[in-house]
N, C-alpha and C positions, 0 to 999 in steps of 0.2 A: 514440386521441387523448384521450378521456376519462380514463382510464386514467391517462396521464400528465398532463394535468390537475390530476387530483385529486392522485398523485404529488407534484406541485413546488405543490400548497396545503399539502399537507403537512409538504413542508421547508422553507415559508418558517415554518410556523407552530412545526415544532419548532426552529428557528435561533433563533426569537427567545423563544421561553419556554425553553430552554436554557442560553441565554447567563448570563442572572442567577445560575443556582445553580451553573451551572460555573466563574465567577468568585468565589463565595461557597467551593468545594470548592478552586479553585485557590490561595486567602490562606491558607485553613486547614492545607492541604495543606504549604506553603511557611510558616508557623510553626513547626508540627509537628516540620518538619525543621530548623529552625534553633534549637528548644527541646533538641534532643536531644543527649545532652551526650556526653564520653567513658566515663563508666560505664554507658551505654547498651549494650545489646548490639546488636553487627553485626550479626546480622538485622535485627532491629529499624531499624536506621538507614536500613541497603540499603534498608526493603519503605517505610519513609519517605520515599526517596528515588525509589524508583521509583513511589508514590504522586503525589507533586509532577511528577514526569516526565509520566505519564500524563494527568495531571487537564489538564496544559498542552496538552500533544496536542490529547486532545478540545476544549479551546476552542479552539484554532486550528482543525481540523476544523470545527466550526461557522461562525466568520469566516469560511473560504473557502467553504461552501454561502450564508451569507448574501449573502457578494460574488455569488458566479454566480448565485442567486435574481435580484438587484436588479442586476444586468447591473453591476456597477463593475467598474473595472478591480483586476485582481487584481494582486499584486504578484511581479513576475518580478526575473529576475535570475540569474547563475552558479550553473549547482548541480552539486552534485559527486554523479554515481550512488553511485561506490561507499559514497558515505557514508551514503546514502540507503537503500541496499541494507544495510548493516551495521544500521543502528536498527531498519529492517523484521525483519529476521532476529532480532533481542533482542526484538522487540517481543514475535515470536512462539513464540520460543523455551519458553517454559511449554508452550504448545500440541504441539509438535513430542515434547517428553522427556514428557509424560505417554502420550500414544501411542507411542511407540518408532517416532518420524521421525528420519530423521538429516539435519539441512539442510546441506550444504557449499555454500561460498562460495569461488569461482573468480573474484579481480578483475584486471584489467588493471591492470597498476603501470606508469608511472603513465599516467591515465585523462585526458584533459582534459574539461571541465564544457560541462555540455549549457544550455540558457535557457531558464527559464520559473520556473514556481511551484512551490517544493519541497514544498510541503504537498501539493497536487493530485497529484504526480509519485509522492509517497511516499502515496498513498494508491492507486494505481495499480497499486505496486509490492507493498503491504501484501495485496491484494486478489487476485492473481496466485499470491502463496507461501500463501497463505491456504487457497486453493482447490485446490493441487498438496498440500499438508498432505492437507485434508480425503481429497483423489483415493485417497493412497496406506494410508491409514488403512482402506481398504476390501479392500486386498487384503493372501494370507499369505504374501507372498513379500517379499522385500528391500522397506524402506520408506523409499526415498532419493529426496532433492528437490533439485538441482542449480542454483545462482544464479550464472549468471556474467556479467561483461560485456567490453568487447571495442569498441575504435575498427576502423571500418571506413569505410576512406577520410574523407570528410565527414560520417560518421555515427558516433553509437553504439549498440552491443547490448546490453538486457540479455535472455538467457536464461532462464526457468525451466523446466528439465522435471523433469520425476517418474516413477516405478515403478506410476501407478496403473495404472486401469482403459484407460484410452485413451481417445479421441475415436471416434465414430462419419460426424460430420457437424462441422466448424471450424467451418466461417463459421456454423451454425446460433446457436455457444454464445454471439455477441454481440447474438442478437437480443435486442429487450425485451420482458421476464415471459417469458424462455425458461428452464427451469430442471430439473433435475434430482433436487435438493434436495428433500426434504419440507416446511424451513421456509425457501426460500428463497426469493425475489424475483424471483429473475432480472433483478435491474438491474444488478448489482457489472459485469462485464465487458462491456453495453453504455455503462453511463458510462465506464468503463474506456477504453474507444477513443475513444470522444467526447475526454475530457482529451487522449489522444494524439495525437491529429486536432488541434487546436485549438493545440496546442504544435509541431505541422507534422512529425508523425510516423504510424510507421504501428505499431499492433499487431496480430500473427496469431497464431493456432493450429494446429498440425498435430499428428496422430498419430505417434509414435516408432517405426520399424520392428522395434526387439528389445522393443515396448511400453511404456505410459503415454503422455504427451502432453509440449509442446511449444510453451509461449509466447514469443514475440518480440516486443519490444519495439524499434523503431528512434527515434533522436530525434538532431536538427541536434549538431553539434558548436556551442559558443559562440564565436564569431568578435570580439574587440572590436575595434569599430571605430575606425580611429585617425585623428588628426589631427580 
C-alpha cells in the first residue's frame, strides 16, 4: 500500500509538471509542420508529422492520468477498436521492423464500437502489443504477434498472441510490481485490467499450446440508447 502510495504521488506530480512543456512541444511540433513547404523532403515532412502526432498523444496520456489522479470524470463515448488497434500497431511499428517482429492485424469488418475512453482503451491496447513485441524479441524462432478482434455475441475480442516465451503462471503477470523485466515496474498489465474492469470488461492471459502466450481483452458492445 505504500508502494502505491507513493506510485500515484508521483503521477499526480509528473501530470502536472508535464503538462506545460508538452503543450509548449505540442505548438512547436504543429508550426514545424505547417512551415514545411513542398520543396521539403518527404522524410522530412512524414518525421514532422509524426512528431506533431506524437507530442499530441503524450499530452492526451497525461490528461487522462491527471483525470484518474483527481477522480473527474473522464471522457467516454463510441470507440471504434479496430481503429484503435491500427494506431497502436503504427505507433509501434518502429519497434517491431528494427527487431524483425512481424505484427499482423486480423480485424472483424465491420466491428461495431465498444464505450468508454479511447485514450485509456488505446493505452491498454498499446501496452499489451508492447509486451508480445518485447516476448518475442527473445526467442530464435518465428517472431510473429497476432492482433485481432471479433464480436461475440454482446461483446467484443481484441486478441494479442505472440511466438514468445510463454506464460508460466496468467493470473500472476497482473499482479502489482510483478515483473519479469530488468527495467520494469510491473504496473503496465495490472493497470491494464484495472481500465478494463472499470470500462465493465474482462482482460486475461493464458499460455498458447504450440507456444508463446495469449491476451484477451473482452469489452461491452455500445448499445445507444434510443428514444
Amino acid at each position: 500500500m505504500s508502494r502505491l502510495a507513493v506510485a500515484g504521488e508521483l503521477a499526480t506530480v509528473l501530470a502536472h509538471e508535464l503538462n506545460q512543456p508538452l503543450a509548449a512541444v505540442c505548438l512547436q511540433a504543429d508550426m514545424a509542420a505547417l512551415l514545411a513547404t513542398e520543396s521539403t523532403s518527404t522524410g522530412l515532412r512524414a518525421a514532422l508529422g509524426e512528431v506533431a502526432e506524437q507530442s499530441h498523444r503524450a499530452a492526451e496520456i497525461v490528461r487522462s492520468i491527471r483525470q484518474t489522479v483527481r477522480r473527474t470524470d473522464v471522457e467516454r463515448g463510441p470507440v471504434d477498436l479496430n481503429e484503435v488497434v491500427r494506431v497502436v500497431a503504427r505507433l509501434l511499428e518502429w519497434r517491431a521492423r528494427r527487431t524483425g517482429v512481424s505484427v499482423e492485424l486480423n480485424l472483424a469488418d465491420p466491428l461495431p464500437p465498444t464505450y468508454g475512453d479511447r485514450v485509456q482503451l488505446e493505452q491498454v491496447l498499446f501496452n499489451l502489443l508492447q509486451n508480445a513485441i518485447e516476448a518475442v524479441e527473445t526467442v530464435h524462432g518465428p517472431r510473429v504477434v497476432v492482433m485481432e478482434t471479433a464480436p461475440v455475441g454482446a461483446w467484443l475480442t481484441v486478441r494479442v498472441r505472440d511466438t514468445g516465451p510463454g506464460l508460466t503462471d496468467p493470473e500472476r503477470v497482473f499482479e502489482q510490481f510483478y515483473t519479469t523485466k530488468p527495467e520494469g515496474m510491473g504496473l503496465g498489465l495490472a493497470i491494464s485490467r484495472s481500465i478494463v474492469t472499470a470500462h465493465g470488461g474482462v482482460l486475461t492471459a493464458a499460455p498458447r499450446p504450440e507456444g508463446g502466450a495469449e491476451f484477451t481483452c473482452i469489452l461491452p458492445i455500445y448499445r445507444e440508447e434510443k428514444g
